[in-house]
DRENDO-1510 file (C-alpha; in Angstrom, 1 decimal, always signed):
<recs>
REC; n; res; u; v; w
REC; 1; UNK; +134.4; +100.4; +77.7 .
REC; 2; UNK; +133.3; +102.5; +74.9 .
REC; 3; UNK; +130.0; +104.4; +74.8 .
REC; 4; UNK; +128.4; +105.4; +71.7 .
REC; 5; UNK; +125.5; +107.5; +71.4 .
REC; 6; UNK; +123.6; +107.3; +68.2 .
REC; 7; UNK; +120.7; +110.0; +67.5 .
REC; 8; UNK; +119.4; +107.4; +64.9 .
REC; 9; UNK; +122.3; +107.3; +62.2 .
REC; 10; UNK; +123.1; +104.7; +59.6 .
REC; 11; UNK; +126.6; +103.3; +60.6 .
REC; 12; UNK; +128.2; +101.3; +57.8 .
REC; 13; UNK; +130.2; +97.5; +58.6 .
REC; 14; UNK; +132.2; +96.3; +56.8 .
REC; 15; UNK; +132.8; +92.4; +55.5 .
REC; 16; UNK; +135.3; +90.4; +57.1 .
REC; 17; UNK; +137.1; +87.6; +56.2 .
REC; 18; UNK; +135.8; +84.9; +58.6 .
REC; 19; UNK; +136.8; +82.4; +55.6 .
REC; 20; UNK; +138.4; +82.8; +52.2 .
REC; 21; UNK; +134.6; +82.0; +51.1 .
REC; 22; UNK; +133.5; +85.8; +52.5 .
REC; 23; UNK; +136.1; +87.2; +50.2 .
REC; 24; UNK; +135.6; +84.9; +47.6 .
REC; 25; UNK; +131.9; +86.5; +47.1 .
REC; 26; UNK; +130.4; +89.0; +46.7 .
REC; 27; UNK; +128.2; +90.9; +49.2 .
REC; 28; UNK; +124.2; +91.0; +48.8 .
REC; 29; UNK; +124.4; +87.2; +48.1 .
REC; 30; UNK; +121.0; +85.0; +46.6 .
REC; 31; UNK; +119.7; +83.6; +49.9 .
REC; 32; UNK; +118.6; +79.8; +50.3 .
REC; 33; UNK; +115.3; +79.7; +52.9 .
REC; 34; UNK; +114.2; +76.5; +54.7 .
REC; 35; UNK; +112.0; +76.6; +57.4 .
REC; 36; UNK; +110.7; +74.5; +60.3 .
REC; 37; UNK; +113.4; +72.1; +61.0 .
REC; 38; UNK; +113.2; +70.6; +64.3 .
REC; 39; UNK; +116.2; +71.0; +67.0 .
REC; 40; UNK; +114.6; +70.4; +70.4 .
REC; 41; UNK; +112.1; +68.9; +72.4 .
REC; 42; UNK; +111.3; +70.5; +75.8 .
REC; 43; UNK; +108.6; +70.7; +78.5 .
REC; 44; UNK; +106.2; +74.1; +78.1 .
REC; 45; UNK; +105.2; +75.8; +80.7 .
REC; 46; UNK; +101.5; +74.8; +81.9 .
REC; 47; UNK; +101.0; +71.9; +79.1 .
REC; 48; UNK; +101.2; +68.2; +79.4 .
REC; 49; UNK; +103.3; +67.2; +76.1 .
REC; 50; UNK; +106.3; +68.3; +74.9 .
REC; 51; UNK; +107.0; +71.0; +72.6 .
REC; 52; UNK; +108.7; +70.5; +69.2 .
REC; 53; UNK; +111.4; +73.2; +68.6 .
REC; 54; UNK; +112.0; +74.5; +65.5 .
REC; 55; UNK; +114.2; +77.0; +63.5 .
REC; 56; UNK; +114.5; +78.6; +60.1 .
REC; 57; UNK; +117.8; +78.6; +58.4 .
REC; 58; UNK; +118.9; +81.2; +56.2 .
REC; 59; UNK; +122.1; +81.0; +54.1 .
REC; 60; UNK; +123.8; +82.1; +51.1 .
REC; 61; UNK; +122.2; +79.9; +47.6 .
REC; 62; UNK; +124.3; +76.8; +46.4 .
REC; 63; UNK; +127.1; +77.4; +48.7 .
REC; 64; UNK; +129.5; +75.0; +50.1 .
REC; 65; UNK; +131.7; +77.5; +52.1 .
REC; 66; UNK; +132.4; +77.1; +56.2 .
REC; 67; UNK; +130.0; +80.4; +57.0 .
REC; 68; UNK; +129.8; +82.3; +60.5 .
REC; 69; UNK; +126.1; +81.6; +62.2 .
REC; 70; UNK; +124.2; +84.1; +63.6 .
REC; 71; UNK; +120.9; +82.6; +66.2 .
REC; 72; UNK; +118.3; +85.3; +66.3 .
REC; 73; UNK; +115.7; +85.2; +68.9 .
REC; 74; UNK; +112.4; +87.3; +68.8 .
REC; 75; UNK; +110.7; +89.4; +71.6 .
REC; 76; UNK; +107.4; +89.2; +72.6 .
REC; 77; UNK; +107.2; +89.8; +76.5 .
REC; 78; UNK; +107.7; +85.5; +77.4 .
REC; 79; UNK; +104.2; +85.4; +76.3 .
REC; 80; UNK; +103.8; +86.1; +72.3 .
REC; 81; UNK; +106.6; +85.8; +69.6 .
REC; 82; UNK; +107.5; +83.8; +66.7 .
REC; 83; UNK; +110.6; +83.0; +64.6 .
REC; 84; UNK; +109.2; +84.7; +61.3 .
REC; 85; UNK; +108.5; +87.5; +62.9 .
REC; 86; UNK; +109.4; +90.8; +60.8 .
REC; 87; UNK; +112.5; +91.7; +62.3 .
REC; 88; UNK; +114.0; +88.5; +62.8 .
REC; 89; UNK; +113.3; +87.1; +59.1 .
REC; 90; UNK; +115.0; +90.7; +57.7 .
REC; 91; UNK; +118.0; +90.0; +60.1 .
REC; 92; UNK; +118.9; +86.5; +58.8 .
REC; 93; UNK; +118.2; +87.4; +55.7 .
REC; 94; UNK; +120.3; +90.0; +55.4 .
REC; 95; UNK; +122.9; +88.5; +57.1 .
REC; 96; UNK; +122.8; +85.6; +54.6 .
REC; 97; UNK; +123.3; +88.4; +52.3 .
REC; 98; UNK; +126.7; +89.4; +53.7 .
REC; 99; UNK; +128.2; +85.5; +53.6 .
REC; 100; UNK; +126.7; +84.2; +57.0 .
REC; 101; UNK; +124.1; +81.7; +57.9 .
REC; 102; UNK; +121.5; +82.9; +60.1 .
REC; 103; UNK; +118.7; +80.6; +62.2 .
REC; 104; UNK; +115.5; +82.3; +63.5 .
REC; 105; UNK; +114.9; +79.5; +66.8 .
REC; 106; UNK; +111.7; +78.9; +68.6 .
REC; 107; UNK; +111.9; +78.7; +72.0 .
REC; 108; UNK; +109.6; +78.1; +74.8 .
REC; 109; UNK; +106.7; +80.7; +76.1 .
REC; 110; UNK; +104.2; +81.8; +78.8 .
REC; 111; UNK; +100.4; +80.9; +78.5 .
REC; 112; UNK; +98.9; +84.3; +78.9 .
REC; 113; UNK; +96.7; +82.9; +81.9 .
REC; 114; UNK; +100.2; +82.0; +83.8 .
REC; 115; UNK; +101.3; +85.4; +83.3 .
REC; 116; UNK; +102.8; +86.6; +86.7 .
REC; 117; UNK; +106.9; +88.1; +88.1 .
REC; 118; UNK; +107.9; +84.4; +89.7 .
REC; 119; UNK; +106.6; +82.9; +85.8 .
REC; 120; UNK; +108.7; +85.8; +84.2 .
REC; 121; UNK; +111.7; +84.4; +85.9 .
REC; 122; UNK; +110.7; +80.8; +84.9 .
REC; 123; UNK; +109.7; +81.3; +81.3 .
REC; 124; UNK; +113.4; +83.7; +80.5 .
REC; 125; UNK; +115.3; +80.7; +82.5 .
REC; 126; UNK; +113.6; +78.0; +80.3 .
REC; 127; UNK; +114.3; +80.3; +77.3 .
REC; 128; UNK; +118.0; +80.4; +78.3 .
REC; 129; UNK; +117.5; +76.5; +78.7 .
REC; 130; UNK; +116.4; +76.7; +74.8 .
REC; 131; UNK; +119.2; +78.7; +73.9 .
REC; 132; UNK; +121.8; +76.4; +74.9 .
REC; 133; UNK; +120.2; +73.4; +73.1 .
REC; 134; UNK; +120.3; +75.0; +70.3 .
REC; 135; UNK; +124.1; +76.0; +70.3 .
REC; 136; UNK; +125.0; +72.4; +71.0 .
REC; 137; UNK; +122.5; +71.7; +68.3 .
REC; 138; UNK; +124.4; +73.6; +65.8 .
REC; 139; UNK; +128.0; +72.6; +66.5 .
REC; 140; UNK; +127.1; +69.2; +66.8 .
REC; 141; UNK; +125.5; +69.4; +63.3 .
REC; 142; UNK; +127.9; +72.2; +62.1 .
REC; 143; UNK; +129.3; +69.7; +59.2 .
REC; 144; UNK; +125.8; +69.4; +58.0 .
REC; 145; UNK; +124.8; +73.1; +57.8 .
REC; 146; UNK; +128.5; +74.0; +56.9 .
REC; 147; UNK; +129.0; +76.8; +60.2 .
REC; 148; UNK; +132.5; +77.8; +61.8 .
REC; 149; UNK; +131.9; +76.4; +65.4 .
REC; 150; UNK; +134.6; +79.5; +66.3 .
REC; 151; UNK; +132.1; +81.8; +64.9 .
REC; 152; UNK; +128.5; +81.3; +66.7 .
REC; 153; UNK; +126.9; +84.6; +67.4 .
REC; 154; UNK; +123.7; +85.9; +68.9 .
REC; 155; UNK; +120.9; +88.2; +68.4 .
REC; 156; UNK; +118.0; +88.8; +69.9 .
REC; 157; UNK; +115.3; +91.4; +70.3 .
REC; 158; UNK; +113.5; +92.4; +74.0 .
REC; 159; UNK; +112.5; +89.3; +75.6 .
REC; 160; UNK; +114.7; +87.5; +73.2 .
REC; 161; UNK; +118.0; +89.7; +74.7 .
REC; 162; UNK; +117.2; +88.9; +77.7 .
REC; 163; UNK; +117.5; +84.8; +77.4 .
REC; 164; UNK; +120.6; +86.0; +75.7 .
REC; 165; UNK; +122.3; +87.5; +78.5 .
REC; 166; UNK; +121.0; +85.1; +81.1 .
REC; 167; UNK; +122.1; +82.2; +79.0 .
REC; 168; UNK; +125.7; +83.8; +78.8 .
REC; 169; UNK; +126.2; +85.2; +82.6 .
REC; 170; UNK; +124.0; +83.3; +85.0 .
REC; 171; UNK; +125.7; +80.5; +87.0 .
REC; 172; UNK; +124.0; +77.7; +88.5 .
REC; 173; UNK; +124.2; +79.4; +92.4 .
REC; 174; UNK; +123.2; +82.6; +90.7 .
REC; 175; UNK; +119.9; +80.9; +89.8 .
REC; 176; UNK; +116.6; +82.7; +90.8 .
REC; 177; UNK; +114.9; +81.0; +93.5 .
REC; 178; UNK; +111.5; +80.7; +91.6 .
REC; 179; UNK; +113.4; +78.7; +89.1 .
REC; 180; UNK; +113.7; +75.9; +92.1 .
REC; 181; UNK; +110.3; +75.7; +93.1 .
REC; 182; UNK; +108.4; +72.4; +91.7 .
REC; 183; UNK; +108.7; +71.4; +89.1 .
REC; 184; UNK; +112.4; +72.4; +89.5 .
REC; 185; UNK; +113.9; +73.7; +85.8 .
REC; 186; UNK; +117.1; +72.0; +86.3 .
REC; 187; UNK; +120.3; +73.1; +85.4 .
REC; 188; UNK; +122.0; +75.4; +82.3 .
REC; 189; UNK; +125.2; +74.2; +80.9 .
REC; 190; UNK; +128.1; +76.2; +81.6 .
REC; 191; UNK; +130.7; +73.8; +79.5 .
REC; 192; UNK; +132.5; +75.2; +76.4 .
REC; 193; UNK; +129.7; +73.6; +74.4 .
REC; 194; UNK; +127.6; +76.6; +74.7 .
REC; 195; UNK; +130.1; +79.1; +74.3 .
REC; 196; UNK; +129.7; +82.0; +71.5 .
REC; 197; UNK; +132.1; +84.5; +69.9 .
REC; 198; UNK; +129.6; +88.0; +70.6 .
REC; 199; UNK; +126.4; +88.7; +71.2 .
REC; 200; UNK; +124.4; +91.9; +70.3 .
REC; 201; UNK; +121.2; +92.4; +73.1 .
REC; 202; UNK; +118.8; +94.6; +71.5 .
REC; 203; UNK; +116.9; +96.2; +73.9 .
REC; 204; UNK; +117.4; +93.7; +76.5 .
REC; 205; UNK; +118.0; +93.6; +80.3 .
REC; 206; UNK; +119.1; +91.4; +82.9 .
REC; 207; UNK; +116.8; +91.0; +86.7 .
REC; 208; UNK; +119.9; +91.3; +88.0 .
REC; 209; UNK; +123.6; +92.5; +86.9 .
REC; 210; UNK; +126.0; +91.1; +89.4 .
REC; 211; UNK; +125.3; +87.7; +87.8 .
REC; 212; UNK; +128.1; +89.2; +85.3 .
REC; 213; UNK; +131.5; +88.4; +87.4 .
REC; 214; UNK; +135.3; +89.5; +85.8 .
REC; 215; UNK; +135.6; +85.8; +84.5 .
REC; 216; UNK; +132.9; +86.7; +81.6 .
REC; 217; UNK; +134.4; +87.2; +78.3 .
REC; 218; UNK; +131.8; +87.1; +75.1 .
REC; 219; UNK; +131.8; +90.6; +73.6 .
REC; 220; UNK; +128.5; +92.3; +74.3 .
REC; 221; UNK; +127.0; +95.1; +71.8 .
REC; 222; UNK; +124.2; +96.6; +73.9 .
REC; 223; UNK; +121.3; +98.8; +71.7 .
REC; 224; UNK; +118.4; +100.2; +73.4 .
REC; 225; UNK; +116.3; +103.7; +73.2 .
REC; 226; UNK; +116.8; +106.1; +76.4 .
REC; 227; UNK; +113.0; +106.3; +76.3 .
REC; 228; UNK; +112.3; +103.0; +76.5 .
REC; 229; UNK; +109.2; +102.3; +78.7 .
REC; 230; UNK; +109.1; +98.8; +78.2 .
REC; 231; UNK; +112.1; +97.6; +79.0 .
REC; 232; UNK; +113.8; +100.5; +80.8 .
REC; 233; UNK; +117.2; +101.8; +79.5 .
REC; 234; UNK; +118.5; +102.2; +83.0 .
REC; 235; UNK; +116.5; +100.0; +85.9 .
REC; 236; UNK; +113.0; +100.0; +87.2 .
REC; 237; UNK; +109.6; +97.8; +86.2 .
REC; 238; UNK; +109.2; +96.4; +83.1 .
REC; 239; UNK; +105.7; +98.3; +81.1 .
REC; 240; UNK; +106.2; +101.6; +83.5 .
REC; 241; UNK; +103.9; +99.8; +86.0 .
REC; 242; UNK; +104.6; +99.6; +89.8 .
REC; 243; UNK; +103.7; +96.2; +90.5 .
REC; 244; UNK; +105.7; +94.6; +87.4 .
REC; 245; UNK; +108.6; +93.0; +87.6 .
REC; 246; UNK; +111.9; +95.4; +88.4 .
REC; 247; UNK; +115.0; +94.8; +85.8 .
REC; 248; UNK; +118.0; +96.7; +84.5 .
REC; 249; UNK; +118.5; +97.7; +81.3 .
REC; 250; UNK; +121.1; +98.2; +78.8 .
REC; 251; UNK; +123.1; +101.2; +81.0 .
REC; 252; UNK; +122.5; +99.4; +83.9 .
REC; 253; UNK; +124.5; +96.4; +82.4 .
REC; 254; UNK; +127.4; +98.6; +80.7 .
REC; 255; UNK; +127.6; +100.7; +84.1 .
REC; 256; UNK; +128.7; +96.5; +85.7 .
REC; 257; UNK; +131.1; +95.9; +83.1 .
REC; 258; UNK; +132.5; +99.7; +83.7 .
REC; 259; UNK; +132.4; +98.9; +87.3 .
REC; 260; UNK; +134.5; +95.6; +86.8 .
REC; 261; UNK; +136.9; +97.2; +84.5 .
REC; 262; UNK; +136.3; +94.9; +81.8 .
REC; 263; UNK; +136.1; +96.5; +77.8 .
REC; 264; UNK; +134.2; +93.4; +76.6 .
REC; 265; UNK; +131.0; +95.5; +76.2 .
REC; 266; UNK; +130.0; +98.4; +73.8 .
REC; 267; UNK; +126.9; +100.5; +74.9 .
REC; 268; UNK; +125.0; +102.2; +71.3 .
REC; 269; UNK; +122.3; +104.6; +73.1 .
REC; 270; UNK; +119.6; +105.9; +70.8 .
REC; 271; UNK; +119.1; +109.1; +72.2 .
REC; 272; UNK; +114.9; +109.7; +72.6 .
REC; 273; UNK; +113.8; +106.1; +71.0 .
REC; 274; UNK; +111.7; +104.0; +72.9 .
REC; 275; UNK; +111.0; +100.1; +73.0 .
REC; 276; UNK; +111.7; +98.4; +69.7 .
REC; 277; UNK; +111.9; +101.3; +67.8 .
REC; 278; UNK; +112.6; +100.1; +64.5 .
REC; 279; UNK; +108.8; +98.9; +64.3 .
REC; 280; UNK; +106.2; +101.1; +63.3 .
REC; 281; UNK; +103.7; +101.6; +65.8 .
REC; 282; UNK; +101.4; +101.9; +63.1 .
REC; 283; UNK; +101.6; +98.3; +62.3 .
REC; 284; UNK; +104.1; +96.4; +64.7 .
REC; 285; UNK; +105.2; +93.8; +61.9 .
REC; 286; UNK; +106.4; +96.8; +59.3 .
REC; 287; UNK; +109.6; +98.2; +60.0 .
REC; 288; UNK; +111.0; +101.7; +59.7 .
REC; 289; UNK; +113.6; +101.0; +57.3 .
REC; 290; UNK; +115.9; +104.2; +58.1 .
REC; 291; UNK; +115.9; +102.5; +61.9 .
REC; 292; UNK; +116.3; +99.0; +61.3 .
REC; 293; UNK; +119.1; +99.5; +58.9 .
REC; 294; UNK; +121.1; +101.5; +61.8 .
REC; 295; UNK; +120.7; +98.4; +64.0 .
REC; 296; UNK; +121.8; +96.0; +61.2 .
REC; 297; UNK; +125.0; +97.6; +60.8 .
REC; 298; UNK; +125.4; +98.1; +64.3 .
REC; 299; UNK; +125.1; +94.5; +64.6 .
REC; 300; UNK; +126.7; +93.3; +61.6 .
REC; 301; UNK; +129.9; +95.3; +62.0 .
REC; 302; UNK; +129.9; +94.4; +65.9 .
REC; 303; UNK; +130.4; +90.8; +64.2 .
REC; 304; UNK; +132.7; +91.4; +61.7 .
REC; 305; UNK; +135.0; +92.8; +64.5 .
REC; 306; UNK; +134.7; +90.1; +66.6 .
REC; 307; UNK; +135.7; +87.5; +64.0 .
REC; 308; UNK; +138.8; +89.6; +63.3 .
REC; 309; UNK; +139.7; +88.9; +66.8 .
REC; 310; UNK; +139.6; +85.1; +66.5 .
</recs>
């Protein structure tokens, strides 16, 4: 597996040709916005009726081209989050920009008041549970939304990497016990109708990384801060505090793919940078454009090489 350490540098990617369409076009497309269309219904945590589901879709204006889709997912600790979110509306936009179509997706979270380790472990497993509704969502409405089914990638930032990588690795008999006890979550698919070409985890972390076995094969583009207090880069408690709940970060996970021998991971350490840092701490919803545009084309040439692949 290939490490890359970054000291905050803007790395340049490239446009592929997922379609004749992406080569047909231009770059820095006009971008069509719709927002709030339902895909889901599920059960929140805590509340009595279900909860609507919704995404907002982002893709080049008047096009009629099959396009690559890109599902972004926010962070927000389980507890706080929402599709519009800064980062997550700059993502899809831009990547509508480049010739893909992007959806920002809700997806379920933790009443404040039910805020605890065991409900950490429910509310990422019933945000994996989201996850894949959504993917079969999309390819079973890819004609209507025009996506290449062989081209379904995922972002997500924090919290929203972590569903990620649970949603991709976790078998059923790798399920945390807490996700058993009443009222029992149920099952994640594990069919090829929630499989995905890559995934980039931005600052993410799995509670535990021997759920990833040597059968796993989406390409994973790790990127996370080596200061990260949050969500640590290595292992330990999430928020530096002793009593919160102990995961491993993105080292920890590229040290299991080392381990297995696999070279379906890439590792992009930001040498000193802590938790999300492409927000300015200033004001979390403003982001640092010098640092967001380094993740960007991290991400958007991890995708570009994995549709060259296919």
């Amino acid at each position: 597996m290939k490490i890359m350490m970054y000291c905050i540098v803007l790395m340049s990617g490239l446009l592929c040709p997922h379609s004749a369409c992406l080569w047909a076009q231009a770059p820095d497309m006009r971008v069509d916005v719709h927002r709030g269309i339902p895909y889901a219904a599920a059960q929140p945590m805590a509340r009595r009726r279900p909860q609507t589901l919704r995404f907002d879709l982002y893709r080049p204006a008047g096009d009629t081209c099959l396009r690559p889709l890109v599902i972004a997912l926010f962070g927000g600790a389980f507890v706080l989050g929402r599709r519009d979110y800064s980062d997550m509306a700059r993502f899809c936009h831009r990547f509508a920009e480049q010739g893909y179509v992007a959806a920002s997706i809700d997806y379920r979270l933790m009443p404040i008041r039910k805020v605890s380790n065991k409900n950490f472990l429910r509310s990422g497993y019933m945000g994996a549970q989201d996850l894949t509704e959504a993917i079969r969502y999309f390819k079973a409405h890819s004609r209507d939304y025009r996506i290449d089914t062989t081209r379904i990638y995922l972002l997500g930032n924090s919290a929203g990497s972590a569903i990620i990588l649970h949603a991709l690795f976790l078998d059923e008999h790798e399920r945390p016990s807490e996700t058993r006890l009443a009222p029992d979550l149920g099952q994640l698919p594990s069919d090829a109708s929630i499989s995905v070409a890559g995934a980039v985890a931005l600052w993410g972390c799995l509670f535990d990384p021997q759920i990833i076995d040597d059968t796993e094969s989406t390409p994973i583009c790790l990127v996370h801060g080596t200061r990260d207090r949050i969500v640590p880069y290595q292992s330990g408690n999430c928020f530096n505090m002793r009593r919160a709940i102990y995961v491993h970060g993105s080292a920890a996970i590229a040290e299991r793919f080392d381990a297995l021998g696999k070279s379906t991971c890439e590792l992009h350490s930001f040498v000193g940078e802590r938790h999300a840092f492409y927000f300015d701490w200033l004001s979390i919803f403003h982001l640092n454009k010098t640092k967001f545009d380094a993740c960007f084309d991290i991400a958007l040439s991890f995708f570009n090489r994995c549709g060259r692949k296919l």
